[in-house]
N, C-alpha and C positions, 0 to 999 in steps of 0.2 A: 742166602745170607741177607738179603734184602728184607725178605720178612722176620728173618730174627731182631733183625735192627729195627724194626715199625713195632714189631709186639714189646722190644725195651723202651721202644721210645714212649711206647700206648700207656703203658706201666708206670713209668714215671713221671705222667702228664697228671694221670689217677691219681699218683699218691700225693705230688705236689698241689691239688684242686682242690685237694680236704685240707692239708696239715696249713694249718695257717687259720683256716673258717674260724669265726668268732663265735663263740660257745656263749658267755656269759658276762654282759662287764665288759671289761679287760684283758678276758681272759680268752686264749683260742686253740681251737684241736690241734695238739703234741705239745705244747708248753711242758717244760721239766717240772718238778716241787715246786725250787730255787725260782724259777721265774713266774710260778702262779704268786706266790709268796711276796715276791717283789710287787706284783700288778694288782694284789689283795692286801693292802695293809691290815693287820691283825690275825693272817690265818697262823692255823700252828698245824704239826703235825700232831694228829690225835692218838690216842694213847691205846684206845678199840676200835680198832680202825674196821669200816664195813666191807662187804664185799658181795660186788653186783653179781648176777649169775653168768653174764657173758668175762668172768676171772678179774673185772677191773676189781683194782682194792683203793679204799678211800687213804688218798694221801696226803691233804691238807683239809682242813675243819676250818670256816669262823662262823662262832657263836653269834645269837643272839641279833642279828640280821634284821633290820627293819623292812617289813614289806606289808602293807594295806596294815599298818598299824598295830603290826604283831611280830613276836620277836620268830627268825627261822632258823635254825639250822643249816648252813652252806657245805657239802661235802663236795670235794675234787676228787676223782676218780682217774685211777692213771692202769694204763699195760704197757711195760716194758718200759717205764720212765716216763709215759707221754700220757698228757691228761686227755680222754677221750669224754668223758660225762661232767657234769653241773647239775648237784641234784641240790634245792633249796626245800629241806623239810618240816614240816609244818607243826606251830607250837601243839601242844596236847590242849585239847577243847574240853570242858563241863559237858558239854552235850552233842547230839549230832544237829542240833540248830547253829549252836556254832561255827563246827564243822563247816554246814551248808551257808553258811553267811561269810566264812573267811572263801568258802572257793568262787562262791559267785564275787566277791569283793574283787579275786587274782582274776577272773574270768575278765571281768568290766576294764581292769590295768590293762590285763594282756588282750584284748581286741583295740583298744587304743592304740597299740603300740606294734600290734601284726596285720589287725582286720578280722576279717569274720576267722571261723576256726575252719581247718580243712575236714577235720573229722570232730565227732560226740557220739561218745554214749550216755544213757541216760538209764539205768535200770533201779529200783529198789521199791525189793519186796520184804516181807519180814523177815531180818534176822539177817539179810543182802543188802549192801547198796554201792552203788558201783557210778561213778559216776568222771567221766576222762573225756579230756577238750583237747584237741591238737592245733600245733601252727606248725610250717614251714616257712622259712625266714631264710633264704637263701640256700643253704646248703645246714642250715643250723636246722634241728625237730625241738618244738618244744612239746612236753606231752604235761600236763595237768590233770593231776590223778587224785581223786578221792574216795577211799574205800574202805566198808567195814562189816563186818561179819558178829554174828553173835547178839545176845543178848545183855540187858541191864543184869538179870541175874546169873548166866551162866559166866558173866565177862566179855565186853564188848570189845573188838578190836579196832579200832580204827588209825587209817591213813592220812596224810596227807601230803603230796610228794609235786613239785613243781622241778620237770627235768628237763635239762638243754644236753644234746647230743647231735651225733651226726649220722647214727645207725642206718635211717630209713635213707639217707640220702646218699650216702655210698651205696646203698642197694641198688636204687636209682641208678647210678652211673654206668650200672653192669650192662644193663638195659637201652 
């Protein structure tokens, strides 16, 4: 009986250590809509709403988001009512000099603001480029992703995706 009661207690230490962590803003892991809404003046519910591959679906959107001088896309990501992600994504660029001038521009904010990055990659070759900065900030992940595939003539894709989560750090806790 005694360790039934220490493995509920271990459980609900776990869950209460996340649900609160400050995600983005104002904003913090389990917030409802209703309350990202209230702490985001101007988000709305979007009307094509995304969906992460871990089943979060985008439940609030604001437009047009100033960040290094460019407008971003903010999407809220919820599972079962509670916001678990913050992805702010990046305006569509002319070129991949662009691209590489708005990420290093988010890189230069976000080491002011976390310190050097825990993790980088750095890869691009023709027709790849891959390029992702990480912070840990408590129990928050930030990951800063820029990617794109393709060519000017066959149609180039590219990324540009600044996400706050808590993924890697609840994995962390298991440990």
């Amino acid at each position: 009986m005694k360790y039934v009661f220490a493995i509920l207690l271990a459980l609900f230490y776990l869950q209460g250590s996340i649900s609160g962590q400050v995600l983005w803003l104002k904003t913090s892991y389990g917030m409802t809509p209703k309350e990202v809404q209230q702490a985001v003046p101007g988000t709305v519910v979007p009307k094509d709403p995304e969906q992460l591959s871990g089943n979060a679906v985008e439940g609030m959107r604001l437009e047009n988001y100033p960040v290094v001088g460019r407008p971003f896309l903010v999407r809220f990501f919820f599972q079962a009512g509670k916001l678990t992600d913050v992805m702010l994504e990046g305006p569509k660029e002319e070129s991949s000099a662009a691209y590489l001038a708005t990420f290093d521009a988010l890189t230069d904010v976000l080491r002011s603001k976390y310190g050097v990055e825990s993790s980088k990659k750095r890869q691009d070759e023709p027709g790849f480029l891959l390029f992702e900065s990480k912070w840990i900030d408590g129990k928050t992940d930030i990951d800063l992703l820029l990617t794109s595939a393709g060519d000017a003539s066959s149609g180039q894709v590219t990324y540009l995706n600044l996400t706050y989560s808590t993924s890697l750090s609840k994995e962390a806790e298991k440990l």
